[in-house]
OpenMM code with the backbone's topology and positions (N, CA, C; nanometers):
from openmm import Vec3, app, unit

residues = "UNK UNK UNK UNK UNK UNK UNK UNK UNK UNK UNK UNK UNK UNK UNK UNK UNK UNK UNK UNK UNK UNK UNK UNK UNK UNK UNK UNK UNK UNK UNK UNK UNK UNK UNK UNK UNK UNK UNK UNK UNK UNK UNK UNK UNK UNK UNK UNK UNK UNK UNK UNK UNK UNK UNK UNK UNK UNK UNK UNK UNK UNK UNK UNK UNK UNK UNK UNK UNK UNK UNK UNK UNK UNK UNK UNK UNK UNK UNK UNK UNK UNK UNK UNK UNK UNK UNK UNK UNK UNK UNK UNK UNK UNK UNK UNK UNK UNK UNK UNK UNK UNK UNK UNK UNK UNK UNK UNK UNK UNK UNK UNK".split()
positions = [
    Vec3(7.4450, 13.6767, 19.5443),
    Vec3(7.3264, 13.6161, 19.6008),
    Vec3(7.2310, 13.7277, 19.6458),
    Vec3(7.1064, 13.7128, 19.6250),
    Vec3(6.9893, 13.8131, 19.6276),
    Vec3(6.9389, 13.7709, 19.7712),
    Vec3(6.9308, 13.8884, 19.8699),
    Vec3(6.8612, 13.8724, 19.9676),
    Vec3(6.7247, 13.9412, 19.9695),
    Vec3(6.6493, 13.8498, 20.0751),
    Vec3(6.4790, 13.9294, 20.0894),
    Vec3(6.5006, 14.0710, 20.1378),
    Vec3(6.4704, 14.1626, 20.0920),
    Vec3(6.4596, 14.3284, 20.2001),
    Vec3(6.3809, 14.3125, 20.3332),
    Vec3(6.2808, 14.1785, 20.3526),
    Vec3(6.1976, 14.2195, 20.4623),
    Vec3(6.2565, 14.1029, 20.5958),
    Vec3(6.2476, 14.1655, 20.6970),
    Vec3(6.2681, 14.0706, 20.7864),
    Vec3(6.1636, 13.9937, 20.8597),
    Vec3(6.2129, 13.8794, 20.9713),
    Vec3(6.1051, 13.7902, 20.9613),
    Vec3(5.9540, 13.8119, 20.9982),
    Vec3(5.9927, 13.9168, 21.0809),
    Vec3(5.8205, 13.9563, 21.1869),
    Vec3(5.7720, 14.0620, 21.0846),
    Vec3(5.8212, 14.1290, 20.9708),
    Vec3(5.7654, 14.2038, 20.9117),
    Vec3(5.6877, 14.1058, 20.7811),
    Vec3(5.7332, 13.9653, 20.7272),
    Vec3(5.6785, 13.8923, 20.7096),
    Vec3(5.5555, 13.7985, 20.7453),
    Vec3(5.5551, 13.7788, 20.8934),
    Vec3(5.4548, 13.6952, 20.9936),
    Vec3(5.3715, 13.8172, 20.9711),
    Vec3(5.3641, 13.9492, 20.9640),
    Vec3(5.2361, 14.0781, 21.0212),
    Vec3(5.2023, 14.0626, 20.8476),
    Vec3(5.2891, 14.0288, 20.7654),
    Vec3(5.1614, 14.0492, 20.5791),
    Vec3(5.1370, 13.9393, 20.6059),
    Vec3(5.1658, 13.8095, 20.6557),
    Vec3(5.0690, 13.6446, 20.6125),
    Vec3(4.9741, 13.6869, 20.7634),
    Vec3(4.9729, 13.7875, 20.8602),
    Vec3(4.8562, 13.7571, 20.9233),
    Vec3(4.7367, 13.8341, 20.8517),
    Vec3(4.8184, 13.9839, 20.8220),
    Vec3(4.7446, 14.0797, 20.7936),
    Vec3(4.6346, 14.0268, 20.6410),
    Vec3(4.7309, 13.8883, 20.5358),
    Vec3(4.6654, 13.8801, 20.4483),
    Vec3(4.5438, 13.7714, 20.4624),
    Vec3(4.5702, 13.7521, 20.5991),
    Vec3(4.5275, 13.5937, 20.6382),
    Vec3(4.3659, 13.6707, 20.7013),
    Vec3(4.3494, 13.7872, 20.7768),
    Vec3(4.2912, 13.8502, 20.8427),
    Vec3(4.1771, 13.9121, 20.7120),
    Vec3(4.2327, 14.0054, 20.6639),
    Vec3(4.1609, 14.0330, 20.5381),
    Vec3(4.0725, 13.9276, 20.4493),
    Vec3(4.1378, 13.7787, 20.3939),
    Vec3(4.0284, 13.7168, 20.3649),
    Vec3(3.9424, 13.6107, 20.4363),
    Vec3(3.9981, 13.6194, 20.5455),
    Vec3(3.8888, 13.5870, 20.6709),
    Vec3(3.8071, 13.6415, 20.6677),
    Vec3(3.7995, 13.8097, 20.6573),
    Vec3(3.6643, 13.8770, 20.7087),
    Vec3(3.6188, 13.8709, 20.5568),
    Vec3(3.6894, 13.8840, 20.4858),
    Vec3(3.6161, 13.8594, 20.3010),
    Vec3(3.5059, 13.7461, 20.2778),
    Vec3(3.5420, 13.6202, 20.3753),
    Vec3(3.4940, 13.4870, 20.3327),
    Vec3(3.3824, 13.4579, 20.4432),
    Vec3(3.3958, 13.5726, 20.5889),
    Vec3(3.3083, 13.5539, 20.6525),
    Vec3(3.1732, 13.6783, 20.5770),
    Vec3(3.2139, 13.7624, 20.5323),
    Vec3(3.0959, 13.8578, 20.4193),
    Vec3(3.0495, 13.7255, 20.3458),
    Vec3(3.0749, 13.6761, 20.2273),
    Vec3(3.0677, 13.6322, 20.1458),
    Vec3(2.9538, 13.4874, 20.2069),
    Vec3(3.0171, 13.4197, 20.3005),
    Vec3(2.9390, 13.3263, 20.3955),
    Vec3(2.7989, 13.4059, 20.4149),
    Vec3(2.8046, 13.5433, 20.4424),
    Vec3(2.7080, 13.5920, 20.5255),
    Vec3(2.5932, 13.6260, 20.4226),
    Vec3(2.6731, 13.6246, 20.2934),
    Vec3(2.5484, 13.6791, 20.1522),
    Vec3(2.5251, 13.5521, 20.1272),
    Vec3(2.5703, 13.4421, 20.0837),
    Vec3(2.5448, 13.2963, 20.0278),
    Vec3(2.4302, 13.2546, 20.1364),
    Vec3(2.4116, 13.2607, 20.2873),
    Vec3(2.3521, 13.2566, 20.3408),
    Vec3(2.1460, 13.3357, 20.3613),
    Vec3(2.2431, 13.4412, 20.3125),
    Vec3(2.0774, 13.5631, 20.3854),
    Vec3(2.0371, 13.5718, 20.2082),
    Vec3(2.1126, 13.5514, 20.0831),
    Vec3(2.0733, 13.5387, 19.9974),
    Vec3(1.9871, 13.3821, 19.8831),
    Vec3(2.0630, 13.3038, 19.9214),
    Vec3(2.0548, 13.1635, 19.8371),
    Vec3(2.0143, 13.0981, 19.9265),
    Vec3(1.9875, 13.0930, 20.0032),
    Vec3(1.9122, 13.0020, 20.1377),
    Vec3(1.7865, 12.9502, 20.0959),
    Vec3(1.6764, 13.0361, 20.0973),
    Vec3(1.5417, 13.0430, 20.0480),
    Vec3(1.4964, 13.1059, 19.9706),
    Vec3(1.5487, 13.1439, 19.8809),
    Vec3(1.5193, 13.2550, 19.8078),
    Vec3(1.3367, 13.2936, 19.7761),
    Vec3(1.3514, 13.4216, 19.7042),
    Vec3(1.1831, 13.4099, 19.6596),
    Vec3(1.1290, 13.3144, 19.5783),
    Vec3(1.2471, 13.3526, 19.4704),
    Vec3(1.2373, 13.2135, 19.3539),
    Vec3(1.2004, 13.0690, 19.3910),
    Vec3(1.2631, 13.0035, 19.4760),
    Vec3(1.2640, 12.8836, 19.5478),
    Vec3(1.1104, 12.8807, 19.5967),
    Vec3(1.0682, 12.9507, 19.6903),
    Vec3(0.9390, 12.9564, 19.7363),
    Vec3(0.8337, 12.9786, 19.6286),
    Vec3(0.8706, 13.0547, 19.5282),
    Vec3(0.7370, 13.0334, 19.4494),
    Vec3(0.7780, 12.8772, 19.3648),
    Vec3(0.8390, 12.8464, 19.3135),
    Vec3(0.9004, 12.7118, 19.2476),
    Vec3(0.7783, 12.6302, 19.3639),
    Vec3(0.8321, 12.6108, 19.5320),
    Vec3(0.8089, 12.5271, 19.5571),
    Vec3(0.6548, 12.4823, 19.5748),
    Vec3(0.6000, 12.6295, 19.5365),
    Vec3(0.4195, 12.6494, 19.5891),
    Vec3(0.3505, 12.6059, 19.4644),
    Vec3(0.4498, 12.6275, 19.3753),
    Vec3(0.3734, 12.5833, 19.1728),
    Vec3(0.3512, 12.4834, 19.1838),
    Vec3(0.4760, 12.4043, 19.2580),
    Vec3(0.4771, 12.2381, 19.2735),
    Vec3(0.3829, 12.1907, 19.3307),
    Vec3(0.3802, 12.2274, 19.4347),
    Vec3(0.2525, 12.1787, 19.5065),
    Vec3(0.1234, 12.1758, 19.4733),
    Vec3(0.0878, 12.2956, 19.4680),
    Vec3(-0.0132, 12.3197, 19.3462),
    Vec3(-0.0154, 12.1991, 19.2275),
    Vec3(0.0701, 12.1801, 19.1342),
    Vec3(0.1238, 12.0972, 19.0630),
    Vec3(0.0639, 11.9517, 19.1377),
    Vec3(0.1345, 11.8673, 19.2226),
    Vec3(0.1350, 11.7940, 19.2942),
    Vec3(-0.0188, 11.7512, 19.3515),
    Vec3(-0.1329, 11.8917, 19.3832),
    Vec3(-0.2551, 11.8604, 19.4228),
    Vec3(-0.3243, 11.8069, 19.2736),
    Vec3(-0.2951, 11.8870, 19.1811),
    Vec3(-0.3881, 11.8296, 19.0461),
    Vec3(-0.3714, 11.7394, 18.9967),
    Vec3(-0.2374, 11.6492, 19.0506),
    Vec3(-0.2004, 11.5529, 18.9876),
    Vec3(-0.2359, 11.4916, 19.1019),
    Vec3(-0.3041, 11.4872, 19.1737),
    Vec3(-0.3620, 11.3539, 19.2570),
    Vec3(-0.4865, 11.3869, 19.2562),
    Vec3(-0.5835, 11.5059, 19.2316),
    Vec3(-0.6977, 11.5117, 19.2210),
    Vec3(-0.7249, 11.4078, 19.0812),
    Vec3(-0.6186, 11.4359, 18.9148),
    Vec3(-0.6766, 11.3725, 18.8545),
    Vec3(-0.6237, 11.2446, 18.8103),
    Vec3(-0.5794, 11.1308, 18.9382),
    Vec3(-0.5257, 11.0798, 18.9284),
    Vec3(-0.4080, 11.0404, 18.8533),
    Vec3(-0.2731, 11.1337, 18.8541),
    Vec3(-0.1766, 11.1223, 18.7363),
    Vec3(-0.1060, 11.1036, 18.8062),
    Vec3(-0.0193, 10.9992, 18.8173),
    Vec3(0.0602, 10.9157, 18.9195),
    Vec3(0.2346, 10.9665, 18.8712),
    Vec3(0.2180, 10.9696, 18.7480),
    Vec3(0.3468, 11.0302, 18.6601),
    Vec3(0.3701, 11.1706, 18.7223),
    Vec3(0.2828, 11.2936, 18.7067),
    Vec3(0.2824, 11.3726, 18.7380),
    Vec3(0.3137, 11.3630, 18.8802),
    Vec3(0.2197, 11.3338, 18.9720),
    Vec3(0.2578, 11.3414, 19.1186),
    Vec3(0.3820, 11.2807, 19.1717),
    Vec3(0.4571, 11.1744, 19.0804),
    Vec3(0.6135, 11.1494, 19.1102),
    Vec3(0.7129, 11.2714, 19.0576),
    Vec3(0.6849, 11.3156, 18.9596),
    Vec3(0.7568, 11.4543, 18.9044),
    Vec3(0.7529, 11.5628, 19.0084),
    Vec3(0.6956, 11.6057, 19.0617),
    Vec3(0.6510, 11.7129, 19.1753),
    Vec3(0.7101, 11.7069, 19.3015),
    Vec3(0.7112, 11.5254, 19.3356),
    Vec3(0.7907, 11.5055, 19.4288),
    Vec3(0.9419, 11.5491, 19.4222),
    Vec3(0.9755, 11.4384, 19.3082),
    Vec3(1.1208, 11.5113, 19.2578),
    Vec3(1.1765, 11.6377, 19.2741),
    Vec3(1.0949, 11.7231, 19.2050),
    Vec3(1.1212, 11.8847, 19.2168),
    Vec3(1.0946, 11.8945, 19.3470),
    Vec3(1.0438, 11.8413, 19.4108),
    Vec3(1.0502, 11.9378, 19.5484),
    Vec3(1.1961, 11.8960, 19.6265),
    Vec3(1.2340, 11.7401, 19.6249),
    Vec3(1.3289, 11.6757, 19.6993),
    Vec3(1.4452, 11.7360, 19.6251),
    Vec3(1.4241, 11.8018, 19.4769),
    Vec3(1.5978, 11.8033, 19.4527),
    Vec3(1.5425, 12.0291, 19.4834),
    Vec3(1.4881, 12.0737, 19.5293),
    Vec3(1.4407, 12.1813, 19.5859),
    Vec3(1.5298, 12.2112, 19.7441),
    Vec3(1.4896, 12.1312, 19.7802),
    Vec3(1.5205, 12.1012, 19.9272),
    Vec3(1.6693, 12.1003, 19.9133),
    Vec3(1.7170, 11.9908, 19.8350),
    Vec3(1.8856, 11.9650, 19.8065),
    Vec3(1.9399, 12.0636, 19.7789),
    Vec3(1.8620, 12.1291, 19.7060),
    Vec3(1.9850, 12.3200, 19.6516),
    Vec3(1.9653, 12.3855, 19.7581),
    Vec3(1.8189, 12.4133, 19.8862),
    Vec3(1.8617, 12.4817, 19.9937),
    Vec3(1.9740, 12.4407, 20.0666),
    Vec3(1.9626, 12.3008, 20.0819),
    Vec3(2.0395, 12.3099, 20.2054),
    Vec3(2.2189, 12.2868, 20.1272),
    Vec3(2.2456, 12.2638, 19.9777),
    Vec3(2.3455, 12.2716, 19.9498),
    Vec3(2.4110, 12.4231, 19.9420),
    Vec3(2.2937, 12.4901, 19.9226),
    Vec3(2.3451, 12.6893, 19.9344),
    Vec3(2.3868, 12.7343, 20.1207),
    Vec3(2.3107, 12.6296, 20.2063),
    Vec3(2.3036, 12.6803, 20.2717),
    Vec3(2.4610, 12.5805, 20.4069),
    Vec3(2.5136, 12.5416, 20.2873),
    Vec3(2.6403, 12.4235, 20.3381),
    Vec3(2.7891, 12.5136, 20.3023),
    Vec3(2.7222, 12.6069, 20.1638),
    Vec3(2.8376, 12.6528, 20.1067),
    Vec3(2.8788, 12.7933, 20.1923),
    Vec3(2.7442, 12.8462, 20.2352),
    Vec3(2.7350, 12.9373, 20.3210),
    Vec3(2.8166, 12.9180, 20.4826),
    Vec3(2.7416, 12.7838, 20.5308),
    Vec3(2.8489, 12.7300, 20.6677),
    Vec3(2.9938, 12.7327, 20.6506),
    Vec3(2.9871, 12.6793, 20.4891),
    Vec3(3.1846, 12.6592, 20.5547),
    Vec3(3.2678, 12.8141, 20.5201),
    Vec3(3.1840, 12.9122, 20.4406),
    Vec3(3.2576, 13.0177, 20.3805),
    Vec3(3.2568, 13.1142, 20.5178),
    Vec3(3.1862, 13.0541, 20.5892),
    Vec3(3.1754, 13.0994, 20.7439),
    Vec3(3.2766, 13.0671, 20.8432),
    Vec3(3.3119, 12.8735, 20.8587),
    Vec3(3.3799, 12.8414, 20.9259),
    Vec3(3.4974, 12.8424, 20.8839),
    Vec3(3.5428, 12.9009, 20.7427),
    Vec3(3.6527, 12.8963, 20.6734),
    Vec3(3.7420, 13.0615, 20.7284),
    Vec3(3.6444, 13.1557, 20.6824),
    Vec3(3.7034, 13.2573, 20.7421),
    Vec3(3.6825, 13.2924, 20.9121),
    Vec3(3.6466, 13.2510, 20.9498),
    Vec3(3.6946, 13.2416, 21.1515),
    Vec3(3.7876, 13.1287, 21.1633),
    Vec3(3.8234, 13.0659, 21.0560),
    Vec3(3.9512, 12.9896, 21.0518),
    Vec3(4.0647, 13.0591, 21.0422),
    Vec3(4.0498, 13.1325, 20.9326),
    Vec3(4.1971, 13.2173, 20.8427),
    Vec3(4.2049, 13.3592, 20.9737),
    Vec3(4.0855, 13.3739, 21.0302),
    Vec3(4.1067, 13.4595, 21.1532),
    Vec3(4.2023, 13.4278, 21.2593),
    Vec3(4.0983, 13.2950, 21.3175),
    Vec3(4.2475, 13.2402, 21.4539),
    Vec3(4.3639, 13.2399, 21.4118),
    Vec3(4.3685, 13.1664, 21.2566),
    Vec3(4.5364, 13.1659, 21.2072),
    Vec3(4.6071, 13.3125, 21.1907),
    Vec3(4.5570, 13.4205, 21.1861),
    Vec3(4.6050, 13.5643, 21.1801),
    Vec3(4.6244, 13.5913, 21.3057),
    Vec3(4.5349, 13.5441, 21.4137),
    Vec3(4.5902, 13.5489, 21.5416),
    Vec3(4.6729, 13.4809, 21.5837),
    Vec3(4.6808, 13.3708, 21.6229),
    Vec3(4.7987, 13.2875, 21.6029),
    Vec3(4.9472, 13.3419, 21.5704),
    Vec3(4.9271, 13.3338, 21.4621),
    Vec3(5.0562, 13.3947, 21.4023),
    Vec3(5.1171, 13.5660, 21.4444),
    Vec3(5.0333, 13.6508, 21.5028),
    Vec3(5.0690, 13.7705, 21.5493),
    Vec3(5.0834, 13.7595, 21.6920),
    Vec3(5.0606, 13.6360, 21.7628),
    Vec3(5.1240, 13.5956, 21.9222),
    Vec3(5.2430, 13.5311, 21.8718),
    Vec3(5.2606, 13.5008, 21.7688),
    Vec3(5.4093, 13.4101, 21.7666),
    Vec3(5.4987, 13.4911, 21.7664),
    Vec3(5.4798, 13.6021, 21.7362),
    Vec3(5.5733, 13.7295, 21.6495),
    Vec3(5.6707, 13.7676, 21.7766),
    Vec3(5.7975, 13.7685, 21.7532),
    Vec3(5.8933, 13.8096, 21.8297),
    Vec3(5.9802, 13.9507, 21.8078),
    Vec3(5.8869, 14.0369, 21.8963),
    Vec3(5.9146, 14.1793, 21.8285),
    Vec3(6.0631, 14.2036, 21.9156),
    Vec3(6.1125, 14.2666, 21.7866),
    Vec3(6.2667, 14.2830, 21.8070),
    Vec3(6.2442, 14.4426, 21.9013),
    Vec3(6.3243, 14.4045, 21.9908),
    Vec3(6.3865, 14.5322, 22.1378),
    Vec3(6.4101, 14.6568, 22.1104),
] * unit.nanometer
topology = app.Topology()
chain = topology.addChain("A")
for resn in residues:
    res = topology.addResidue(resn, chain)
    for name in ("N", "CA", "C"):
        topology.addAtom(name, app.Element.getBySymbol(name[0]), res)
């Protein structure tokens, strides 16, 4: 019968230590999805064309057009705040996998 080489608290310190590491990985990653895909430049000029867009189509009365513009702007809005949802949880995910690295290194019963 094959035994593990590692014992138990030297086990609990790699699931905190690995738990710790992509905590702070997922709180980076939160922190770029955020300061990057949020608003981007792209987005802001998209949303100023539209508008633009949106004035000529009610100056020359094009009712088609001025529902299209709307659209783009409402499904505009939907990708900010869906970039900016993926960003919250890649946030609240790793200060999750954090407490649990803490957690688990108060449980640890260091041998005498």
């Amino acid at each position: 019968m094959m035994t593990i080489p590692f014992k138990l608290h030297e086990v609990q310190i790699l699931f905190a230590a690995a738990a710790f590491v992509m905590g702070c990985m997922s709180i980076i990653l939160g922190m770029l999805v955020l300061l990057t895909r949020g608003y981007s430049s792209e987005v802001k000029a998209l949303a100023s064309h539209t508008a633009r867009l949106g004035k000529k189509g009610i100056s020359d009365e094009a009712t088609g057009l001025v529902s299209s513009a709307s659209e783009l702007i409402t499904s505009l809005n939907q990708l900010v705040r869906t970039a900016s949802g993926v960003g919250t949880f890649l946030l609240l995910a790793g200060m999750t996998m954090i407490a649990a690295s803490y957690w688990v290194v108060t449980q640890i019963q260091w041998p005498a």
